[in-house]
One Martini backbone bead per residue (centre of mass of N, CA, C, O) as a GRO file, in nm:
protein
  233
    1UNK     BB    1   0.836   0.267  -0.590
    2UNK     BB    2   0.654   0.507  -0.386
    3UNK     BB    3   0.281   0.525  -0.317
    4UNK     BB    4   0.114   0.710  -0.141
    5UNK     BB    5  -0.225   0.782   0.070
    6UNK     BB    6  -0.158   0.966   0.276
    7UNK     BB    7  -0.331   1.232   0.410
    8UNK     BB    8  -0.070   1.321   0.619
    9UNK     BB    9   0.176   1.174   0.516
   10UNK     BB   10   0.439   1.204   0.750
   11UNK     BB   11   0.239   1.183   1.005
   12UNK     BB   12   0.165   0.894   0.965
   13UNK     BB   13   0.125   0.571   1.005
   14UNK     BB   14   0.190   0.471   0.746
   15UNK     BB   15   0.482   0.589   0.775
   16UNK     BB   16   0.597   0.486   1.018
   17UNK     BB   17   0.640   0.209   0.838
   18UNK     BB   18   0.777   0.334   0.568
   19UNK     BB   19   1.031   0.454   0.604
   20UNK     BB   20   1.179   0.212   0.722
   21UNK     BB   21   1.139   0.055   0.466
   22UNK     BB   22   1.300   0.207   0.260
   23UNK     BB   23   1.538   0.224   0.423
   24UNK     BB   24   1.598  -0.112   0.383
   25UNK     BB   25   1.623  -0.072   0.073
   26UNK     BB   26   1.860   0.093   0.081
   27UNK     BB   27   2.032  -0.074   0.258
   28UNK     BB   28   2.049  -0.321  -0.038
   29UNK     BB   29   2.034  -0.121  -0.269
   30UNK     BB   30   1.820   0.090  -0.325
   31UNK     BB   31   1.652   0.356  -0.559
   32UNK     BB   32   1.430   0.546  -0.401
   33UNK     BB   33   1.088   0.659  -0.455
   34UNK     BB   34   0.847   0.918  -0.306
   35UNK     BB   35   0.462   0.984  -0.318
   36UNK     BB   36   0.205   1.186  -0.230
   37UNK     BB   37  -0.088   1.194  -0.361
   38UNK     BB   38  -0.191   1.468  -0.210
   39UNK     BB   39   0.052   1.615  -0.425
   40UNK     BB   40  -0.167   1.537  -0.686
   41UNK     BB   41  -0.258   1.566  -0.963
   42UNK     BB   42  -0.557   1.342  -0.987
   43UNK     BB   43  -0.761   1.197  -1.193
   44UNK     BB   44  -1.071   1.014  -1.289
   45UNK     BB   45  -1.129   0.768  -1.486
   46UNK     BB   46  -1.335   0.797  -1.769
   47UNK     BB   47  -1.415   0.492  -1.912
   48UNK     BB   48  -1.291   0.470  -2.254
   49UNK     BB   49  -1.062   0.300  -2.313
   50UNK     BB   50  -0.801   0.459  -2.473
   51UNK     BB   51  -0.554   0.275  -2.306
   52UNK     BB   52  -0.692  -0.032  -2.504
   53UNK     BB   53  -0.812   0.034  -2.784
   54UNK     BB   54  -0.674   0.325  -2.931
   55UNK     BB   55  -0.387   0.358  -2.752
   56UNK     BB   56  -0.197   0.165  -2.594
   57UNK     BB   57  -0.081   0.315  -2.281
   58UNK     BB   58  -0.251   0.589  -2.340
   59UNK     BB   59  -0.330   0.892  -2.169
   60UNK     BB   60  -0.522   1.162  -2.178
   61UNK     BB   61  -0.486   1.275  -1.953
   62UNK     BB   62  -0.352   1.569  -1.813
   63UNK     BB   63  -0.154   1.492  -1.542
   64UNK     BB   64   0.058   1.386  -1.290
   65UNK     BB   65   0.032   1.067  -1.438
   66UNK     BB   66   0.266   1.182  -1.672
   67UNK     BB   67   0.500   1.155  -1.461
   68UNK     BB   68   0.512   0.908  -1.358
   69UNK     BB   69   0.511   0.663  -1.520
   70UNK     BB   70   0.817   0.659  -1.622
   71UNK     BB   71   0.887   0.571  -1.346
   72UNK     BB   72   0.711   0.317  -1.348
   73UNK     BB   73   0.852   0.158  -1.529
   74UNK     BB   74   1.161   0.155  -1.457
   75UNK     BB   75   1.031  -0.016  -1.192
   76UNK     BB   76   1.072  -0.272  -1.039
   77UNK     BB   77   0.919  -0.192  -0.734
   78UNK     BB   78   0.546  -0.166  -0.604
   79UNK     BB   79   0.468   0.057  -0.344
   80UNK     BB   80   0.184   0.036  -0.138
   81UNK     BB   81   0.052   0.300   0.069
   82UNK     BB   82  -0.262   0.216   0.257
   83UNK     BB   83  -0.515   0.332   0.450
   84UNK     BB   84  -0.764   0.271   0.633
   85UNK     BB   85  -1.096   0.298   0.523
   86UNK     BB   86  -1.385   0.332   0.319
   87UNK     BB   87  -1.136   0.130   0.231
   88UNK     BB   88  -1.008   0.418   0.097
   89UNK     BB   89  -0.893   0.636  -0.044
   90UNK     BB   90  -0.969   0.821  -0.327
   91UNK     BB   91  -0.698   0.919  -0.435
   92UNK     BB   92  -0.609   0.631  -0.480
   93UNK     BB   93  -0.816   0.494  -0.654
   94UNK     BB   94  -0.748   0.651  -0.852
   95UNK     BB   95  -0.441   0.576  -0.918
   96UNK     BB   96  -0.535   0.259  -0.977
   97UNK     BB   97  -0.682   0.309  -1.233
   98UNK     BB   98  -0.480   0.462  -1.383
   99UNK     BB   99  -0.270   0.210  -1.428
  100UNK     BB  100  -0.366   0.078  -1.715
  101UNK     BB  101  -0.151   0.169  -1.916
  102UNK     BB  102   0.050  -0.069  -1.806
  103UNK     BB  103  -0.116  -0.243  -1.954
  104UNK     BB  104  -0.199  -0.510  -2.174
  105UNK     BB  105  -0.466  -0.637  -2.447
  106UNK     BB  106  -0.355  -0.927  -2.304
  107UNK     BB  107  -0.517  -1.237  -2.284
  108UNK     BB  108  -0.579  -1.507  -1.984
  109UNK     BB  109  -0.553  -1.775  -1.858
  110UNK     BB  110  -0.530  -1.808  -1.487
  111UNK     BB  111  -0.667  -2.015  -1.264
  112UNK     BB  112  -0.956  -1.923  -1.377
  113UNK     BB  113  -0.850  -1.638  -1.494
  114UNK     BB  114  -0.844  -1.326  -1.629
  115UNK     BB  115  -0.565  -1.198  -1.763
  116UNK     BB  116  -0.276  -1.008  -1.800
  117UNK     BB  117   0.007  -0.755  -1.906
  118UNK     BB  118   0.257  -0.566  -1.927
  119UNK     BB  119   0.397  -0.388  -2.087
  120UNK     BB  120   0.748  -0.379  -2.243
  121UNK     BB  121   0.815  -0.133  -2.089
  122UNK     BB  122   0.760  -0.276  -1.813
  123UNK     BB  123   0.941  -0.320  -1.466
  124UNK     BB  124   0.784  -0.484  -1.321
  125UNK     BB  125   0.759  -0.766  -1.075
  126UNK     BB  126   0.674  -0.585  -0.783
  127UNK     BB  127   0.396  -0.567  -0.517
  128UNK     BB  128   0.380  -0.374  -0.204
  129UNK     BB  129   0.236  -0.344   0.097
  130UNK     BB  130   0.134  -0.068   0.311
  131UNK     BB  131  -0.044  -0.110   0.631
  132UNK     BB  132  -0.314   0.092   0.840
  133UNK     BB  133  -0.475   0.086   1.101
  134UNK     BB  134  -0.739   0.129   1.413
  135UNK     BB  135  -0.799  -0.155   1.438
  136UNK     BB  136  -0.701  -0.447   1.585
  137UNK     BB  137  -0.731  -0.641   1.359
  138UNK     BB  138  -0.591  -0.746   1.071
  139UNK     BB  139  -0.811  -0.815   0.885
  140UNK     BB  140  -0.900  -0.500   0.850
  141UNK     BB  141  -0.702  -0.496   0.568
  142UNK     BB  142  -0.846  -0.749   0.359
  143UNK     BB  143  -0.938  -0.527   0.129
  144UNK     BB  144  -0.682  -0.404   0.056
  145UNK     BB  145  -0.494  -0.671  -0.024
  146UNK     BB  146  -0.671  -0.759  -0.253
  147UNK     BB  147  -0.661  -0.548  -0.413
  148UNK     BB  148  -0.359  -0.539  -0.474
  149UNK     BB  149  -0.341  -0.848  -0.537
  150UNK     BB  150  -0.526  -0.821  -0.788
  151UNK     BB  151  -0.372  -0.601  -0.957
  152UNK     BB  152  -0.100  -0.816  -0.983
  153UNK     BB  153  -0.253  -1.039  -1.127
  154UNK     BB  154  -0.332  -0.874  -1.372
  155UNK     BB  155  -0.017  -0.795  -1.447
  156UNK     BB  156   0.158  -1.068  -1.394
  157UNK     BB  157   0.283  -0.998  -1.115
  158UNK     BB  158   0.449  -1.035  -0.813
  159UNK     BB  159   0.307  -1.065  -0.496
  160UNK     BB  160   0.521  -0.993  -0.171
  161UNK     BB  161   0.308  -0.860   0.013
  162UNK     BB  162   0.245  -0.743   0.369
  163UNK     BB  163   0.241  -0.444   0.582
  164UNK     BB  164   0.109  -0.468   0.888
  165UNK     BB  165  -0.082  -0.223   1.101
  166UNK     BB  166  -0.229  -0.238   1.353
  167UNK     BB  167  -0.357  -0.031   1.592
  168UNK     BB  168  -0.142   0.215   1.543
  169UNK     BB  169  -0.227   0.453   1.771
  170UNK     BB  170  -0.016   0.291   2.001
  171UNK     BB  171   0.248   0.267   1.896
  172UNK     BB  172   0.358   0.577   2.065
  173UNK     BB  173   0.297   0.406   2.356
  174UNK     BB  174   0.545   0.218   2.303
  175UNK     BB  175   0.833   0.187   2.269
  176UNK     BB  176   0.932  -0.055   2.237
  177UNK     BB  177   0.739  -0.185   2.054
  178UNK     BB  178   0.813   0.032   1.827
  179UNK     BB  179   1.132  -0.047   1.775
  180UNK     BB  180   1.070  -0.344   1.688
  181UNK     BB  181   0.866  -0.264   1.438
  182UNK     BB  182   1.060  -0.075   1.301
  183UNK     BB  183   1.296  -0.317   1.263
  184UNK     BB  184   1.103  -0.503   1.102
  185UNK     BB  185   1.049  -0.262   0.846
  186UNK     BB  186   1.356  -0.251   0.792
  187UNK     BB  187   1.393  -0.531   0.724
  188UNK     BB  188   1.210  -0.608   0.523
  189UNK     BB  189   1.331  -0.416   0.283
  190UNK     BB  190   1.612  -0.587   0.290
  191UNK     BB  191   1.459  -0.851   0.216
  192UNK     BB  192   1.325  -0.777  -0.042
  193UNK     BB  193   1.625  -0.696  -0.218
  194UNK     BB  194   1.820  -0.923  -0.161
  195UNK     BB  195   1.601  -1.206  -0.142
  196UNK     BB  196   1.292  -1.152  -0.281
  197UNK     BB  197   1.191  -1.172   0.024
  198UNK     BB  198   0.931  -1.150   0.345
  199UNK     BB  199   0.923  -1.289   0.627
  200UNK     BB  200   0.657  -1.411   0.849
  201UNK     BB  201   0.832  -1.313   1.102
  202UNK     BB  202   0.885  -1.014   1.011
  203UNK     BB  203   0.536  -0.948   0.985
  204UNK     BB  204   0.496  -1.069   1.279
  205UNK     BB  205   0.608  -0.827   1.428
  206UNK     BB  206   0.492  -0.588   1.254
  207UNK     BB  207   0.148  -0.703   1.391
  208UNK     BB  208   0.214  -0.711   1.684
  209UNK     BB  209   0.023  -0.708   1.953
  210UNK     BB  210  -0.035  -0.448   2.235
  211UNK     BB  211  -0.316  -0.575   2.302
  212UNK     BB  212  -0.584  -0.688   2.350
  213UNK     BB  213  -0.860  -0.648   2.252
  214UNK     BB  214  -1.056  -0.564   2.497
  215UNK     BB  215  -0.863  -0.332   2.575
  216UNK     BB  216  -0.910  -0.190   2.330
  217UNK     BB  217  -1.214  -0.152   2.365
  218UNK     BB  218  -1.195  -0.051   2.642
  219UNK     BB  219  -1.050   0.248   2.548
  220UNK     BB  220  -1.218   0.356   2.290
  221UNK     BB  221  -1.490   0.376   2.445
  222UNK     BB  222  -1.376   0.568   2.710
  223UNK     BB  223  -1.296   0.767   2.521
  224UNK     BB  224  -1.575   0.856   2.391
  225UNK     BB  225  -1.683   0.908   2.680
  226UNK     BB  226  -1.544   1.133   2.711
  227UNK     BB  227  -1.624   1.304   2.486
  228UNK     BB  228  -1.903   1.198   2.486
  229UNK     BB  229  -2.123   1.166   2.760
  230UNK     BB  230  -2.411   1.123   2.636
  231UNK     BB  231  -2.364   0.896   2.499
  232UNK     BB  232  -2.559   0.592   2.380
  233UNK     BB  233  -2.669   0.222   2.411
   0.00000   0.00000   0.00000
């Protein structure tokens, strides 16, 4: 199951990022289904620990995440398509907090840290980053990077890895790199549902760079100064 955060839904980069790799989660035989937050009626969760106190598993909130769960408990593997903002949309931030009826509040110590893990109702075993930013460097996705990563290790679950394109908006302007990218992101898919990992080298060719740093900001800054010829520094 793909739950996107983006707020353009398929005309943003992290689609074009998104939609390859789930076409080849589908070409190793995998049954995909894809949400977009912003088509979502997602309340923010009230913090009153009902889905873990008083009912465990269940949200009192009725919203269109009342329709989600059982899609989600259902699915082996959650991919989480999040573009960076400062640091995340807040309708997927919604959407993550509600997540914990997913949880059992059954605690342990794993590595020196407080974990729990999911309800035996809950097939989830694998969660995948899908992120893009617009600025130059990978750092740049590194707090999107661990939030996830800290989600699935608080359910127990193995964190399979991220899928990054950093400065995005330059991708559909190398036609070539772009080829790469899309071709690097449609095999990412199929090696995570065929063989279970996806090597670091198909990773590091959709993260490659398309431009140096320095050209990236001098292009950026530019850009900026023609449409703001006023503006100074």
């Amino acid at each position: 199951m793909a739950l996107s955060g983006s707020l353009r839904r398929d005309k943003s980069s992290t689609s074009e990022i998104l939609i390859p790799f789930l076409d080849g989660m589908k070409d190793a035989g995998a049954s995909v289904t894809l949400h977009y937050v912003k088509d979502l009626r997602i309340s923010p969760c009230i913090g009153d620990f009902h889905c873990w106190y008083t009912k465990p598993g269940h949200c009192r909130i009725k919203d269109d995440m009342q329709r989600l769960y059982p899609e989600i408990r259902k699915a082996d593997i959650l991919v989480l398509a999040i573009p960076v903002y400062i640091p995340l949309p807040g309708e997927m931030q919604n959407l993550l907090n509600r997540l914990c009826p997913l949880i059992e509040p059954v605690l342990m110590k794993r590595a020196g840290r407080t974990r729990a893990r999911l309800h035996k109702n809950v097939n989830l075993s694998k969660v995948v980053l899908i992120s893009s930013c617009g600025w130059w460097e990978r750092a740049n996705m590194g707090t999107v990077v661990r939030i996830v990563q800290e989600l699935a290790e608080d359910m127990s679950v193995e964190f399979s890895g991220a899928v990054l394109r950093p400065h995005s908006s330059l991708l559909p302007r190398n036609k070539k790199k772009e080829k790469e990218v899309l071709g690097a992101s449609r095999r990412a898919g199929y090696e995570l549902v065929k063989n279970g990992k996806m090597p670091k080298r198909t990773l590091d060719k959709i993260a490659q760079p398309l431009v140096t740093e320095s050209e990236y900001r001098r292009r950026s800054n530019e850009s900026y100064m023609r449409e703001f010829p006023g503006s100074e520094r």
